[in-house]
N, C-alpha and C positions, 0 to 999 in steps of 0.2 A: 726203650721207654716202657714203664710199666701205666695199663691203664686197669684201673679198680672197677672188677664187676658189678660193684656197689656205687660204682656212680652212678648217679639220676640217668643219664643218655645210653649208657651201656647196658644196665638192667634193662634200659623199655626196650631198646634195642634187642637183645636176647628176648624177651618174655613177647614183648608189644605189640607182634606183628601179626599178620595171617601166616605168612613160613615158618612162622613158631609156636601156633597156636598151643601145639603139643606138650611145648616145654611148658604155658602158662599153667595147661591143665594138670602134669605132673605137680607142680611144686603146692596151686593150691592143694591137690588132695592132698600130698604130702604133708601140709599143714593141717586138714581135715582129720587126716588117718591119726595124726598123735596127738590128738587132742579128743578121739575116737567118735569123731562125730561123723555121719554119713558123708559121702564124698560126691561128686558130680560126674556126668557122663559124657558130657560136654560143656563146653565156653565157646563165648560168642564177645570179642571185646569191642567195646563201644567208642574207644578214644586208639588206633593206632597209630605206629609212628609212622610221623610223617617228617623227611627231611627237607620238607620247604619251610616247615614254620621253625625248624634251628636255623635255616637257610638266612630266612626274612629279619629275626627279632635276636635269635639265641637263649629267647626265654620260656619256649613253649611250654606246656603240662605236660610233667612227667610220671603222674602217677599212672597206674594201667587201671580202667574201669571198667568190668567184666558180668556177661548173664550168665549163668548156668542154663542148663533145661527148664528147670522151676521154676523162673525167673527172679532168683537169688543175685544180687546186688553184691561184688565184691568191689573193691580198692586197694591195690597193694599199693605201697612205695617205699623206696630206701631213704636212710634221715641218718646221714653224717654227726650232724651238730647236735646238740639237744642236751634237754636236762628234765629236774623233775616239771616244768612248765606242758612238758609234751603230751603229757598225760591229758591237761582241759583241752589241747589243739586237735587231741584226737576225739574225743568227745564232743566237742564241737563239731568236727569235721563230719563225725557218726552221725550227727544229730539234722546236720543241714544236707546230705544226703538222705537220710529218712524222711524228714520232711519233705524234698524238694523231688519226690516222686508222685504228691498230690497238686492239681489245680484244684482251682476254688471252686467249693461246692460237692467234689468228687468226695467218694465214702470210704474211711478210714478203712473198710473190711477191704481195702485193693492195695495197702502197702504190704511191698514184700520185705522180708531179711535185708536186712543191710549187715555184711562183713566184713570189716577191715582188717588188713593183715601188714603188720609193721615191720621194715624189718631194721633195726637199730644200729648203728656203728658206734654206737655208747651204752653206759651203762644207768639204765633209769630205775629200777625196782631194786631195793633191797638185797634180799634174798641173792647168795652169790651163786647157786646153782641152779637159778630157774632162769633157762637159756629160751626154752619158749613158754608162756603163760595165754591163755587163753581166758576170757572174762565175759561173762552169762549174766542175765537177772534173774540170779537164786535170793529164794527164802533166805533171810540172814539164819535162823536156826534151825531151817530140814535144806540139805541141799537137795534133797531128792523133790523138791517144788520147784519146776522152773514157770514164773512168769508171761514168757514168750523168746522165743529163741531167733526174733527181729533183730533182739541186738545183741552182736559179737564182737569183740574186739581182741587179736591176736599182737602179742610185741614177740619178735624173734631180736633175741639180744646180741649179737654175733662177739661182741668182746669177751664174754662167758664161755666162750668154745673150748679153752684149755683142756680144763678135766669134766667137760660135761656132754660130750659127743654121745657118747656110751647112754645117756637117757633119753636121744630120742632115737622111735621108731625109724628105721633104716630108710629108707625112702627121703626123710627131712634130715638126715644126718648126711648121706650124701650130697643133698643141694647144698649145705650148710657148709660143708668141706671144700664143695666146687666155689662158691662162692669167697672162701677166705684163701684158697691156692689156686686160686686160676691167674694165670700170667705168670706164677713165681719158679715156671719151669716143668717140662715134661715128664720128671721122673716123680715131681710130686701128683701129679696128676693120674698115674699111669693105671694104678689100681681101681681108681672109681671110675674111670672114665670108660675101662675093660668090663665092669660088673655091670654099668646101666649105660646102653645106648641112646637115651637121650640126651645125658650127661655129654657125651660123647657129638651129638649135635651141637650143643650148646659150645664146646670147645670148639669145633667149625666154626657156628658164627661170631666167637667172639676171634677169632682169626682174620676173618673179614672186615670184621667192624676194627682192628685194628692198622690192615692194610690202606683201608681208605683213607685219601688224603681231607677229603672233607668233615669227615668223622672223628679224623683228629685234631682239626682245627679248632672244631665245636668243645671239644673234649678238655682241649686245652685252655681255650677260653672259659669253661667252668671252672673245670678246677682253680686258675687263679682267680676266679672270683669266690670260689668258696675259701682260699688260703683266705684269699682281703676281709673276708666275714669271718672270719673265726682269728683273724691278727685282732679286729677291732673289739669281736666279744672278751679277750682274754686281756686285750689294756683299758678296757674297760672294768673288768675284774679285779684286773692288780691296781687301778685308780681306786675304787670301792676300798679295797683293803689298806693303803696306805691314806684314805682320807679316816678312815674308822682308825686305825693308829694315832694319828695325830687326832682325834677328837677324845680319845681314850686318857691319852698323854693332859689334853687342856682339861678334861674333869676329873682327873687328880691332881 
């Protein structure tokens, strides 16, 4: 059975934990580095996994919420589904993490960076060769004015990976490899996994996390719920489209 490193429980699983803290710090700089922005020296993550609350409910929070040193606010997560809607969710989600680092009355001069790093199993942005984009508040007409660099917001597009490996710096080209051949057999993995030893971890514990019987229980129980979620957005689409046919048909 194959299980997707990009599902919600296996990414936190890989990244989420203290035993992995390592891989979490690699993959942000990794995103840091190609997008040339300073990188971090450590992480500290604030939400790990915990398999009592897949245990109890099945629905826990999966996204991974992480400090640097600076005390820099990260948020990574994987998003199977999506469209162009995903763009205000992420802004939203930017904005009430920003926010919901003051109480009342505390002074604005104590928020820190909020960065969120997306990583996409669909295609949201246009442009068919920007695999990862990176979004700052620059001056509309000098980019060299940055505003404040509190807000970040990174999409890693992973369906763009065809012919656009080659534009990012090695380090996020690698994850990005790992991440779209991991499970699909040994000999495609052989090369990255030989060149970066954490890569190389990372294959370890998603070996583990596939061994387990409780792991895959959970595992399975998402995925048929995200099929059931994405059976119902796509007859809902094809509803949309043959009710606009036949309205098309009655005014002419």
């Amino acid at each position: 059975m194959y299980f997707n490193p990009l599902s919600d429980i296996v990414f936190k699983y890989l990244l989420g934990r203290e035993e992995t803290k390592d891989l979490l710090l690699s993959f942000i700089n990794s995103v840091l580095e190609d997008s040339d922005l300073s990188t971090m020296k450590s992480v500290e993550i604030r939400n790990p996994f915990n398999l009592k609350e897949f245990e109890t409910d099945k629905v826990s929070v999966l996204d991974i919420k992480a400090l640097d040193e600076r005390g820099k606010i990260y948020n990574i997560e994987v998003q199977g589904i999506g469209n162009e809607v995903f763009v205000s969710r992420s802004l939203y989600y930017w904005a009430k993490l920003y926010a919901g680092q003051l109480e009342e009355g505390e002074e604005y001069g104590k928020l820190q960076p909020v960065i969120c790093i997306n990583i996409l199993d669909f295609k949201l942005l246009e442009k068919p060769d920007l695999l990862h984009s990176c979004f700052m508040a620059f001056d509309k007409n000098n980019k060299d004015i940055l505003l404040s660099e509190n807000f970040q917001l990174h999409f890693i597009e992973v369906k763009k990976y065809q012919n656009n490996l080659t534009k990012l710096q090695k380090t996020l080209k690698d994850w990005v490899y790992y991440f779209l051949n991991e499970g699909k057999g040994e000999e495609k993995m052989k090369t990255v996994l030989e060149e970066n030893p954490l890569l190389e971890k990372a294959h370890r514990e998603y070996k583990k996390f596939t061994m387990d019987n409780k792991m895959r229980e959970i595992y399975e129980y998402q995925e048929k719920k995200r099929k059931d979620e994405k059976s119902l957005i796509n007859s809902f689409y094809e509803k949309g489209i043959k009710e606009g046919e036949i309205k098309g048909k009655i005014e002419t």
